[in-house]
DRENFIFI-373511 format. One record per residue (C-alpha): residue number from 1; residue in three letters; x, y, z. Coordinates in Angstrom, 1 decimal, padded with zeros to 4 digits, always signed. Example, Ala and Ser with C-alpha at 12.3 -4.5 7.8 and 13.67 -1.06 7.14 Angstrom:
<atoms>
+-----+-----+--------+--------+--------+
|   k |   r |      X |      Y |      Z |
+-----+-----+--------+--------+--------+
|   1 | ALA | +012.3 | -004.5 | +007.8 |
|   2 | SER | +013.7 | -001.1 | +007.1 |
+-----+-----+--------+--------+--------+
</atoms>
This chain:
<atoms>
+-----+-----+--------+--------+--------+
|   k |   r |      X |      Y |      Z |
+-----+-----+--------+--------+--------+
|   1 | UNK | -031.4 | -126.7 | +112.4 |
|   2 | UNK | -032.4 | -126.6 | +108.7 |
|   3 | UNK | -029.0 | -123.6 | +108.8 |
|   4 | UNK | -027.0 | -126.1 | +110.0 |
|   5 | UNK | -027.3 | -129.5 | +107.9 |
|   6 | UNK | -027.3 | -126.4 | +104.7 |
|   7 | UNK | -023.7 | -125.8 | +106.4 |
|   8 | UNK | -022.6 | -129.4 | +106.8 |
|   9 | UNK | -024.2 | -130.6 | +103.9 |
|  10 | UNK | -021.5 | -133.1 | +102.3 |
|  11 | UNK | -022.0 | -136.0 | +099.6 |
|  12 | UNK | -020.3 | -139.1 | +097.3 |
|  13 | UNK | -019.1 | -137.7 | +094.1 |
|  14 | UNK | -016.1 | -138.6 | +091.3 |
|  15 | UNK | -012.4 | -137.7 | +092.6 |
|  16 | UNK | -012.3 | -135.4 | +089.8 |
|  17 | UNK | -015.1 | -133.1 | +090.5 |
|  18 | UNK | -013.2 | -131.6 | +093.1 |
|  19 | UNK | -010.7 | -129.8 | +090.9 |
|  20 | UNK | -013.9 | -128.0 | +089.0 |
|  21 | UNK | -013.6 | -124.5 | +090.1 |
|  22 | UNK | -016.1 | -122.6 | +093.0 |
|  23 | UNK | -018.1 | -126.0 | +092.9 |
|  24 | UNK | -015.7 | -128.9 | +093.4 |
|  25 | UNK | -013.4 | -126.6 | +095.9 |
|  26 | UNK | -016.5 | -126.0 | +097.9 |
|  27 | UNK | -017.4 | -129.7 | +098.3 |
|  28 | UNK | -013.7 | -130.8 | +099.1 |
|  29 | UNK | -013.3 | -128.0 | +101.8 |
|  30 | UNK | -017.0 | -129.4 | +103.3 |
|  31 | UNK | -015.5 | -132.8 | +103.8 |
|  32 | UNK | -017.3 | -134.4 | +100.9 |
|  33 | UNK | -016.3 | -138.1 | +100.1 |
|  34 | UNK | -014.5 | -138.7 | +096.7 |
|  35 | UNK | -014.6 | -142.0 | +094.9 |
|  36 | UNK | -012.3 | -143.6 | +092.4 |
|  37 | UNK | -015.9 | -145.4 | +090.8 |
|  38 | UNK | -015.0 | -148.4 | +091.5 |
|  39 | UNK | -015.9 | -150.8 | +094.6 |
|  40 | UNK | -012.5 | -152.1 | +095.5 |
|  41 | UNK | -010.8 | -149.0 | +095.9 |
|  42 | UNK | -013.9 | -146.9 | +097.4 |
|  43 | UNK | -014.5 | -149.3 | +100.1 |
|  44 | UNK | -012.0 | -148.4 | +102.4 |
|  45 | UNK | -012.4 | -144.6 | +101.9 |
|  46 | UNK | -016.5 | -145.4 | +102.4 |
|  47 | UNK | -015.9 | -147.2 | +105.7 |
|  48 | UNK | -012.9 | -144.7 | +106.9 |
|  49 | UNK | -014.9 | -141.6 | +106.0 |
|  50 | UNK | -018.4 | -142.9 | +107.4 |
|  51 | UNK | -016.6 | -143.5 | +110.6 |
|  52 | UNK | -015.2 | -140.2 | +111.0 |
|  53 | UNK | -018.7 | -138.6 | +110.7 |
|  54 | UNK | -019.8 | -140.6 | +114.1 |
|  55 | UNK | -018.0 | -138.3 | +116.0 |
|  56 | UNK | -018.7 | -135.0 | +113.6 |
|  57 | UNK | -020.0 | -132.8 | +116.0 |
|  58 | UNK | -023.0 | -130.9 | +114.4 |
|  59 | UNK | -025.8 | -132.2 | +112.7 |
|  60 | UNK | -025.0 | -132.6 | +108.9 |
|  61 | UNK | -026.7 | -134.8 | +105.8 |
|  62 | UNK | -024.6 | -136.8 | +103.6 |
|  63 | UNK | -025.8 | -137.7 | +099.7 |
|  64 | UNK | -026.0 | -140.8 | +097.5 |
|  65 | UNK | -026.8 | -141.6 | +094.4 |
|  66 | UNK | -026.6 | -145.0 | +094.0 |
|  67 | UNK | -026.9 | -145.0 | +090.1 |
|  68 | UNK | -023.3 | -144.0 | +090.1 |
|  69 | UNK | -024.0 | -142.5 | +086.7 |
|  70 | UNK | -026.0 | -140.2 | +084.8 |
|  71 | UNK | -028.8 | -141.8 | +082.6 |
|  72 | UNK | -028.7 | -141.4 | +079.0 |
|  73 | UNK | -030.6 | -143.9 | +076.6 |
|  74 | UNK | -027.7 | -146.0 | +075.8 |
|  75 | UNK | -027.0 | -147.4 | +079.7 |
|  76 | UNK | -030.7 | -147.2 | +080.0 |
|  77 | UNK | -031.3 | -149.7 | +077.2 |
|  78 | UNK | -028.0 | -151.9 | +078.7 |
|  79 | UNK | -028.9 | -151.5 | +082.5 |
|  80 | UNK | -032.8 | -152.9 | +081.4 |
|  81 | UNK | -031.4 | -155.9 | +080.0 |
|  82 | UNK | -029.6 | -156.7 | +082.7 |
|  83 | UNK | -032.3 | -156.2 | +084.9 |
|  84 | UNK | -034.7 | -158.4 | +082.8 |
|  85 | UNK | -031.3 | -161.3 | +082.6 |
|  86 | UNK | -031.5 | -160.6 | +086.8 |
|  87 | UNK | -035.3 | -160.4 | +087.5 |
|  88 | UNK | -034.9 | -157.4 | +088.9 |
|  89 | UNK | -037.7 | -154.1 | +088.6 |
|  90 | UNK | -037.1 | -152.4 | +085.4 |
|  91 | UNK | -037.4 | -149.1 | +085.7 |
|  92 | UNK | -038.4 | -146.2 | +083.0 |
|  93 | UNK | -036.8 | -143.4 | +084.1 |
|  94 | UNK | -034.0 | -144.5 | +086.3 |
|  95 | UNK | -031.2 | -146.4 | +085.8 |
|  96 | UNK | -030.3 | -149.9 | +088.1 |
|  97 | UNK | -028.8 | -148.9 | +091.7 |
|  98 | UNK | -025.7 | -150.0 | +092.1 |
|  99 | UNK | -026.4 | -151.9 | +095.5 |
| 100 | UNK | -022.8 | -152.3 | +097.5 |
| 101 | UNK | -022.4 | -149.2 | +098.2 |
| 102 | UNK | -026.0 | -148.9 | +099.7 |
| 103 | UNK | -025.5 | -151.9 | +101.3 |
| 104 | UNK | -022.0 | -150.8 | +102.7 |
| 105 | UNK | -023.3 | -147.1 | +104.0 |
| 106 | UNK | -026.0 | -148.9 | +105.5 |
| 107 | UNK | -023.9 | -150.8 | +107.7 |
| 108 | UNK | -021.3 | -148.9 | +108.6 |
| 109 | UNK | -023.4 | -145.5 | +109.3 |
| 110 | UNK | -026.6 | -147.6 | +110.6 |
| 111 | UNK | -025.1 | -146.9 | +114.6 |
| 112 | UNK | -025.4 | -143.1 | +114.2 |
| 113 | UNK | -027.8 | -142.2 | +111.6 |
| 114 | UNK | -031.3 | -142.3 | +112.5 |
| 115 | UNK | -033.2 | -142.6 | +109.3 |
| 116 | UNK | -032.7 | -142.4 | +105.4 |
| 117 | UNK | -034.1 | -139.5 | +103.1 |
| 118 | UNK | -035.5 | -141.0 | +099.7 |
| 119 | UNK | -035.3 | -137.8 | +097.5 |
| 120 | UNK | -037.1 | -137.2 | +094.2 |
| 121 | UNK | -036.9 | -134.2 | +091.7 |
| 122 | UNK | -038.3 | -133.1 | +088.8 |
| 123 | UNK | -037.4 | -129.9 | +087.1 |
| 124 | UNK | -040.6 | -127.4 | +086.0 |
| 125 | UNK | -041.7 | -129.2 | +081.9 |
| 126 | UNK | -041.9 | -126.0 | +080.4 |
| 127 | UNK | -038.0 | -124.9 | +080.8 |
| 128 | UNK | -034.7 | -127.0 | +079.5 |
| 129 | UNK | -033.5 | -129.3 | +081.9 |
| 130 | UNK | -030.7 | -127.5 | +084.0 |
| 131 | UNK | -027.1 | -127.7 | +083.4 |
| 132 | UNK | -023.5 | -127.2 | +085.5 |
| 133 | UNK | -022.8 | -124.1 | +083.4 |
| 134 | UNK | -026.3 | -122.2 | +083.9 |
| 135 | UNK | -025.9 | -123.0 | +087.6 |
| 136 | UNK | -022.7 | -120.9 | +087.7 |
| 137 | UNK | -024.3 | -118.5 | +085.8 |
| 138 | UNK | -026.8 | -118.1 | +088.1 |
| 139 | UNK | -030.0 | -118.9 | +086.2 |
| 140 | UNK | -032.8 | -120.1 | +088.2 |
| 141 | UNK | -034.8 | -123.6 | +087.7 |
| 142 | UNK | -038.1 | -124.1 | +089.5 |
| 143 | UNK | -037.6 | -128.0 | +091.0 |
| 144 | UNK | -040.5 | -130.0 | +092.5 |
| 145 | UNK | -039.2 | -132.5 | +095.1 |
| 146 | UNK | -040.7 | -135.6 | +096.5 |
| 147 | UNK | -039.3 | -136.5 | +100.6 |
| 148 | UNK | -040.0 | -139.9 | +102.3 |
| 149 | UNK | -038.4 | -140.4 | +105.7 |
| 150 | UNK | -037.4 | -143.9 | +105.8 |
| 151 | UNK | -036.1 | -144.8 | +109.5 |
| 152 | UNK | -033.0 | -146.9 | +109.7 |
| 153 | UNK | -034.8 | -149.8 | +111.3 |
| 154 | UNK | -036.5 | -150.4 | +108.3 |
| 155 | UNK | -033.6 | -151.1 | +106.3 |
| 156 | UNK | -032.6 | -155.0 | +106.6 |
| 157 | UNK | -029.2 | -155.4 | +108.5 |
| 158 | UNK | -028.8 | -158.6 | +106.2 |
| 159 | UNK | -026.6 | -157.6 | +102.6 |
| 160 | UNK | -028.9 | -159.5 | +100.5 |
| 161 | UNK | -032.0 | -158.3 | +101.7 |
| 162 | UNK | -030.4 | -155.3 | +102.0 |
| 163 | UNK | -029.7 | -155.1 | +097.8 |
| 164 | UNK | -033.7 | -156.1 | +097.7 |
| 165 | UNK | -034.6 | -153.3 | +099.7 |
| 166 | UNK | -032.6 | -150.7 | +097.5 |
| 167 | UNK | -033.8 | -151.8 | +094.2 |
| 168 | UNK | -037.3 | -152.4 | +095.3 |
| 169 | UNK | -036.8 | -148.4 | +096.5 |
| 170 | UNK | -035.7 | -147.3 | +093.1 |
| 171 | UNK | -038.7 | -149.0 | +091.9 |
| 172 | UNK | -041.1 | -146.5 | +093.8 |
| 173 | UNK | -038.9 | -143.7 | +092.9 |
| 174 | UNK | -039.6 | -144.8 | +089.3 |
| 175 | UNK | -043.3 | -145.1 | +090.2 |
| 176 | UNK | -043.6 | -141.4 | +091.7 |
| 177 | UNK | -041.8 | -139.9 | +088.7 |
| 178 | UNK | -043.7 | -141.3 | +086.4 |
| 179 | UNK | -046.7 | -140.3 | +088.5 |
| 180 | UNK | -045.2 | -136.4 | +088.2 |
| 181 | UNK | -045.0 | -136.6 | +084.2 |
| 182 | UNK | -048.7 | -137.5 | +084.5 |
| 183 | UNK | -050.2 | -135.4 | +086.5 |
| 184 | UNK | -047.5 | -132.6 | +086.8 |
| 185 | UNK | -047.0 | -133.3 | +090.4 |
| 186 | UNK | -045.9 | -135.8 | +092.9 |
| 187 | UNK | -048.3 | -137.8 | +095.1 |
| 188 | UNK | -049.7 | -137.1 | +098.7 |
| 189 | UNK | -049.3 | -133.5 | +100.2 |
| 190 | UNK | -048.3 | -130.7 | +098.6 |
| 191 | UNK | -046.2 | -128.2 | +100.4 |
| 192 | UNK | -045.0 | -124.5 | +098.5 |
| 193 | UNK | -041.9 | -122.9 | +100.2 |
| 194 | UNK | -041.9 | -119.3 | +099.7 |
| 195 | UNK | -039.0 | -117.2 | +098.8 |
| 196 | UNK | -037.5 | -115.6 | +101.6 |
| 197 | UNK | -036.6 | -112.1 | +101.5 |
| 198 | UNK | -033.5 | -112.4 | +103.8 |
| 199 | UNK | -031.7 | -114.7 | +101.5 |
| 200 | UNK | -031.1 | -111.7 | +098.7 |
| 201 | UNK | -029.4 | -109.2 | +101.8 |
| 202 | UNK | -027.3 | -112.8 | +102.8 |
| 203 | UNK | -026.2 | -113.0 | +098.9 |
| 204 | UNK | -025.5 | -109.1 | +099.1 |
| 205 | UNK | -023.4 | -109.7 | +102.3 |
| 206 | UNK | -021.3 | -112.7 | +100.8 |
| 207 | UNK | -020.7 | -111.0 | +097.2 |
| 208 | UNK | -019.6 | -108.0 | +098.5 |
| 209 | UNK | -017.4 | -109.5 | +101.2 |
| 210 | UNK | -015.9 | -112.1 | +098.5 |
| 211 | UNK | -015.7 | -109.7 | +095.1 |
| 212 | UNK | -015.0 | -106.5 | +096.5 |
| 213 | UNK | -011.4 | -107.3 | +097.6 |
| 214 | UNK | -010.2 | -108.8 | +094.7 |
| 215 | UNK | -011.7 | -105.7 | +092.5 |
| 216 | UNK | -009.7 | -103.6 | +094.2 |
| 217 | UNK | -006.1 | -106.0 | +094.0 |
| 218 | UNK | -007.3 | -105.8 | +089.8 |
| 219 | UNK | -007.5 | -102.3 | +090.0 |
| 220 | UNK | -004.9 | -101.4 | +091.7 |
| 221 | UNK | -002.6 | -103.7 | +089.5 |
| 222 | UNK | -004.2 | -102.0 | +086.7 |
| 223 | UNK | -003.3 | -098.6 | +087.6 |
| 224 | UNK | +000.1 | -099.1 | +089.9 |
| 225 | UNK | +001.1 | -102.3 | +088.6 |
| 226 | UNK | +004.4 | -102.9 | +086.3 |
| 227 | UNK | +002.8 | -104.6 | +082.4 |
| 228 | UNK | +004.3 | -107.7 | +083.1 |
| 229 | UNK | +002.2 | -108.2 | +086.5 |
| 230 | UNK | -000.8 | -106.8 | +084.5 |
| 231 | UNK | +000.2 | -109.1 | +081.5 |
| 232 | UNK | +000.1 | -111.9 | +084.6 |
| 233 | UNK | -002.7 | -111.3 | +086.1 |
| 234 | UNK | -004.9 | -111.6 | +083.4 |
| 235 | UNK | -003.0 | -114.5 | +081.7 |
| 236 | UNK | -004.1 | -116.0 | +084.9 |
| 237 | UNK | -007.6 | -115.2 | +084.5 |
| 238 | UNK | -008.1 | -116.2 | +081.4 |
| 239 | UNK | -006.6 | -119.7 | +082.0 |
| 240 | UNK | -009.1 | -120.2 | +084.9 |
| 241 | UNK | -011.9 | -119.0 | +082.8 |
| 242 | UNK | -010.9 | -121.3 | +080.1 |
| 243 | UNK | -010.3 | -124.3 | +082.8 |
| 244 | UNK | -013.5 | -123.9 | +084.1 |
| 245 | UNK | -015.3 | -123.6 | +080.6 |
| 246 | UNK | -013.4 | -126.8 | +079.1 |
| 247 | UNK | -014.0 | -129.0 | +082.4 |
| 248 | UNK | -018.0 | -127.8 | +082.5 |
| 249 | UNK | -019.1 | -128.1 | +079.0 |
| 250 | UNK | -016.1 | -130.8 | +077.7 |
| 251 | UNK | -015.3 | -132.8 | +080.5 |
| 252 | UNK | -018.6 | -132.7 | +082.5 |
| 253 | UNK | -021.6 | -132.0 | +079.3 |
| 254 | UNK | -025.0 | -131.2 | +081.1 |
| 255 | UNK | -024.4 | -132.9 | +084.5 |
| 256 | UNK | -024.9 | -131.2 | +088.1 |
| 257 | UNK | -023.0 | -132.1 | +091.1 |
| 258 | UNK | -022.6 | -135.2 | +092.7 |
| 259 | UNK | -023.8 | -137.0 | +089.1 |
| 260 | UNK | -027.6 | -135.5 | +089.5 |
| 261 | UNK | -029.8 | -135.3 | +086.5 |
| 262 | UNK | -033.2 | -134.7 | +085.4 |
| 263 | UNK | -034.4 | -136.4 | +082.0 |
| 264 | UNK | -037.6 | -136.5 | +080.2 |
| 265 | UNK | -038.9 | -139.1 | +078.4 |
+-----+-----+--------+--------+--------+
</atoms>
């Protein structure tokens, strides 16, 4: 089962991201939704895409971030006065939901999903918080997560109480990471999952299957090719290389997929 939802994992995330090479091509050919960031026009692609995954016949999970952006101090300082204008939870080390889309997914996906995850992370103190780039260069993080299981009954089927609901969620996620930069960990149980070994023979398996053939096509351009294929080929190269470089540390500066990231206060 745990297999499976891995496989048909799918999530919200910016239109763009899906032209940001290995990563964005691997959420756009799992089905991901892609958003224009903005509630007018996402809407319809919410409700038509949600209703598609009712008959999606495996198991899968979908993600949302309902922040809709990545916190920095400047929207933090701005999303806190709005909340104090709104009388709404401030938080320290979130920024304000953005409650329609909650509120939308709720409704639409509450005939088929069975219960909402509430996810929390915080990345290991001692090591720089984690960026896009070092993730495609393979560089490990150790990440502490925090799980509730919230059932779907629990959620109010009514849109205000709905938007309560959400922020009054955000503000026990704010409550639980603060707990962790405290006390170095999250509340209740504790659970370690240890590193299994089959995972390194499955990375074997996959790299050879997926960088062994095109090694060969180089080298045999290399040795049997004319210059100007050579001269193509690695003009090609190079522009990908460069694409992905510009769009990872220009376009996209220290953010992970789906708009995900840690901070320290």
């Amino acid at each position: 089962m745990k297999g499976l939802c891995l496989l048909t994992c799918k999530g919200f995330s910016a239109g763009y991201i899906k032209y940001l090479p290995t990563v964005g091509w691997s959420l756009f050919f799992t089905e991901s939704i892609f958003l224009h960031r903005s509630y007018e026009k996402d809407k319809g692609i919410i409700v038509k895409q949600l209703k598609e995954l009712q008959s999606y016949p495996d198991n899968f999970w979908i993600e949302l971030n309902c922040e809709g952006t990545r916190f920095t101090a400047e929207r933090h300082r701005a999303f806190m006065e709005v909340a104090r204008s709104k009388g709404l939870p401030e938080l320290k080390h979130h920024v304000l939901p953005r409650t329609k889309g909650f509120v939308l997914c709720a409704r639409v996906a509450r005939k088929y999903i069975q219960a909402f995850y509430d996810v929390v992370y915080h990345f290991d103190q001692r090591s720089p918080e984690p960026t896009l780039m070092e993730m495609l260069k393979g560089k490990k993080h150790h990440v502490h997560i925090y799980i509730r299981r919230i059932p779907i009954e629990e959620i109010p089927e009514d849109e205000e109480a709905c938007a309560k609901y959400c922020h009054e969620l955000y503000r026990i996620k704010d409550i639980n990471y603060e707990y962790f930069e405290k006390h170095g960990r999250f509340p209740e149980k504790t659970q370690v999952i240890p590193r299994r070994k089959h995972s390194i023979f499955i990375f074997i398996f996959w790299s050879a299957l997926l960088v062994v053939p095109p090694m060969k096509y180089l080298l045999d351009v290399i040795m049997y090719g004319s210059m100007s294929l050579i001269a193509g080929v690695f003009l090609s190269t190079t522009l990908v290389l460069l694409w992905t470089w510009w769009f990872v540390e220009v376009l996209l500066p220290g953010v992970l997929p789906f708009q995900v990231q840690t901070h320290h206060q």
